[in-house]
N, C-alpha and C positions, 0 to 999 in steps of 0.2 A: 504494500500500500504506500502508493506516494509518486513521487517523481524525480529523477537522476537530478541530484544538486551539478552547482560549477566542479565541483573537487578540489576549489583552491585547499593548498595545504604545505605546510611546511616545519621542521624540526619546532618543537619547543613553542610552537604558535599558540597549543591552545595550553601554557603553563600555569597563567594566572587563574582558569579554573580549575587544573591539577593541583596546583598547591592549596587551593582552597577547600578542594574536596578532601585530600587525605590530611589536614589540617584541622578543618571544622567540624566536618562530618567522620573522623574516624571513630566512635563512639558508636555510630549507626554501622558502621563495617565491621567492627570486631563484634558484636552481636549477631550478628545474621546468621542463620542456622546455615544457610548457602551462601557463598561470599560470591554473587557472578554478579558483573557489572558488566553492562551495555554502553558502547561506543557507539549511537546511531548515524549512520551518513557520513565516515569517518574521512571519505572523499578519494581522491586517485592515488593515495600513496598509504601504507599502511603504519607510515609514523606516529601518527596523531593518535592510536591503538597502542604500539610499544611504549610511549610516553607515559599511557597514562595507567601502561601495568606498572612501570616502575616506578611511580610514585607510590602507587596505591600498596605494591608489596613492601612498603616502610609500614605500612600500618598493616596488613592482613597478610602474609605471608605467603599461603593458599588463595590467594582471592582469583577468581579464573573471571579474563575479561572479555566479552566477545563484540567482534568490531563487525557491524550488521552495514551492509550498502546493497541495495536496490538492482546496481547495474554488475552482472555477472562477471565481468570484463575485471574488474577492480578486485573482486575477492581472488580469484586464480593468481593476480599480480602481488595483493597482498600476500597469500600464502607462499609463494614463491619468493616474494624478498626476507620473509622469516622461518625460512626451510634450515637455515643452517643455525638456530637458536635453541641452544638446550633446552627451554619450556614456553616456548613463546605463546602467544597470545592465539587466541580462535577467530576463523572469518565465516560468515555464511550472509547467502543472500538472503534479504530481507527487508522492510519497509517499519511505519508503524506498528504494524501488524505483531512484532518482534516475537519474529520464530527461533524461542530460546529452548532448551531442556528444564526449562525453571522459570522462577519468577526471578527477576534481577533484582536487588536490593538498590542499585543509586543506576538510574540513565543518562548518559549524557548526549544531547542531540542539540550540537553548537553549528552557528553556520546554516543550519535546515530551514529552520521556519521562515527564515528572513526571505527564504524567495518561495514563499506562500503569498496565498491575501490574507489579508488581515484576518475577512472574516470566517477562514479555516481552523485559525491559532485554536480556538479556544475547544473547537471539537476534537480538535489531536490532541492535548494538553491528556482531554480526558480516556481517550483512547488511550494514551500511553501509560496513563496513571493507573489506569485496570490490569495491565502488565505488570505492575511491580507488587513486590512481597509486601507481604504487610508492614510498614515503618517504614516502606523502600520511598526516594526519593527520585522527582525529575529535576533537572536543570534543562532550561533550553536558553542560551546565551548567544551570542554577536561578540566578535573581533573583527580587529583591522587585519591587514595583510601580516603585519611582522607582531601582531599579539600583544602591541605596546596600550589600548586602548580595549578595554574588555566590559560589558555586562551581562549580567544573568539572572534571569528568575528560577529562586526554587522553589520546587510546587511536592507536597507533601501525599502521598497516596490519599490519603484520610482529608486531610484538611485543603488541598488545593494549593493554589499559590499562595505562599508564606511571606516572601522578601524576593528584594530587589537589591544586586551589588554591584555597584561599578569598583570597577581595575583598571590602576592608571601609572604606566609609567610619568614620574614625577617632573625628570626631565623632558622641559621640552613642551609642557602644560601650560597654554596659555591662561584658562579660564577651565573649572569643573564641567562646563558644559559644552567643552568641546570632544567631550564621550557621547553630545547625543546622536549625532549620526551613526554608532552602534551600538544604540539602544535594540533592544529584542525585538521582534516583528510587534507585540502586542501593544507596543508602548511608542515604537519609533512616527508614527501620525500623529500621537498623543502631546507632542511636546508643543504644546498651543495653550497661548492663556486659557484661564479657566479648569486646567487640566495638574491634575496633585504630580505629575514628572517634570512640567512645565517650571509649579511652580517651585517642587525640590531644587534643581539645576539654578532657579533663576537666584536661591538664598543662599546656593552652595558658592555660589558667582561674586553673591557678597561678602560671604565669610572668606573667603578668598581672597578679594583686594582687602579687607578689614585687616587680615594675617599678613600683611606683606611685611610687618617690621617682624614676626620672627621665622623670615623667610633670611634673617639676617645669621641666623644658626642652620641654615639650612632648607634646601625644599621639602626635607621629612615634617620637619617643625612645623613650616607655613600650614601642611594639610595636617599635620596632627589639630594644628590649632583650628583650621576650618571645621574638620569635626567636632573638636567639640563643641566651639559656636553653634551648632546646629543640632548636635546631641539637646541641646534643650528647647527645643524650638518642637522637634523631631522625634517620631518612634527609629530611631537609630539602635540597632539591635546589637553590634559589635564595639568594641573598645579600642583602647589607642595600642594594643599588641595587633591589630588586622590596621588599622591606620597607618600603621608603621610601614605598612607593606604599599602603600595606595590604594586601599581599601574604605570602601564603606558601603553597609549593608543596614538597609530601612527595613522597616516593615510593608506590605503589600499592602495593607491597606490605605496607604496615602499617599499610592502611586497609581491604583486602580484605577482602568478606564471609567469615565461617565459614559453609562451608556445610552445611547444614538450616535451617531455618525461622526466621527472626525475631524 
């Protein structure tokens, strides 16, 4: 179910939600009766799959990951670039649909949605969410080309979309809001007044220039300081150990679409 993405992809592109997964979520992965995690859409090279077993085996040891694509052409290349790997990772074709031997415990399908319309997102979301184990977790997230600019929502089997986080390399940052051109499919029309992403990005844009004297320690400083400016404003669900990182994670509720039309 679905249709053949671009395939763009490259070493270490999708890191910023690698590190976030075996970082935040490794609590939901050392629990799981089954540790298989889903690579959805993993695209023309089968790196974006290696990557993200070897994060994830710092926290689960056993954790079996399977990198699932659409077009049959990809998995045969995939399998074949990691033929010579004492345990590598699993390929098989496949769509939403995710034709696994198990329920997966955390999926990741980055890069996918974005060339959907809009108004598909939210029937896949739940499609895929009836896929995962019980406590299992979706991210579906957007990057740029080199991984320097990163979001994603993650949506809970149970409870649905939870939070929204932007990843940002620090260098190089003119304003928080110039992550919103890769914001997720569901959110990327969203950023229009009257609209809770709109208006996130537009206070993160002030706390921002407000922080510029202790940008004087540093660009860690300046966005440590912009979050927490905004931690009080904000359901900001993470702290200045994920800030540290160029991180910051809201809650979903006060980036939710209103809904009608865009």
């Amino acid at each position: 179910m679905g249709a053949v993405t671009r395939g763009t992809t490259g070493p270490d592109r999708l890191r910023r939600v690698e590190r976030w997964l075996a970082q935040t979520q490794a609590p939901r992965l050392r629990r799981a009766g089954d540790p298989l995690v889903v690579d959805l859409g993993y695209g023309a090279s089968a790196v974006t799959v290696t990557d993200l077993q070897r994060w994830l085996r710092r926290v689960r040891p056993d954790v079996r990951v399977v990198g699932l694509e659409i077009a049959p052409e990809r998995v045969v290349t995939a399998r074949a670039a990691v033929a010579h790997l004492p345990d590598p990772p699993e390929f098989a074709v496949g769509g939403f649909e995710v034709p696994t031997d198990g329920d997966p415990v955390l999926v990741r399908a980055f890069n996918v949605l974005r060339q959907y319309e809009t108004e598909e997102v939210e029937a896949t979301w739940d499609r895929l969410r009836d896929r995962l184990a019980g406590g299992g977790l979706l991210v579906d997230g957007t990057c740029d080309e080199l991984g320097r600019r990163a979001t994603w929502v993650a949506l809970e089997r149970e409870a649905g979309p939870v939070s929204l986080t932007l990843s940002v390399r620090l260098a190089g940052l003119p304003a928080p809001s110039a992550v919103a051109e890769r914001l997720p499919k569901a959110l990327i029309h969203r950023n229009v007044p009257g609209e809770g992403v709109h208006d996130l990005l537009r206070a993160a844009d002030a706390a921002w220039a407000r922080a510029a004297p202790a940008g004087t320690f540093g660009l860690r400083q300046r966005w440590i300081a912009t979050c927490r400016e905004l931690a009080r404003d904000w359901p900001v669900l993470d702290s200045a150990a994920r800030w540290r990182l160029g991180e910051l994670t809201v809650s979903w509720t006060c980036v939710a679409p209103r809904r009608g039309p865009a």
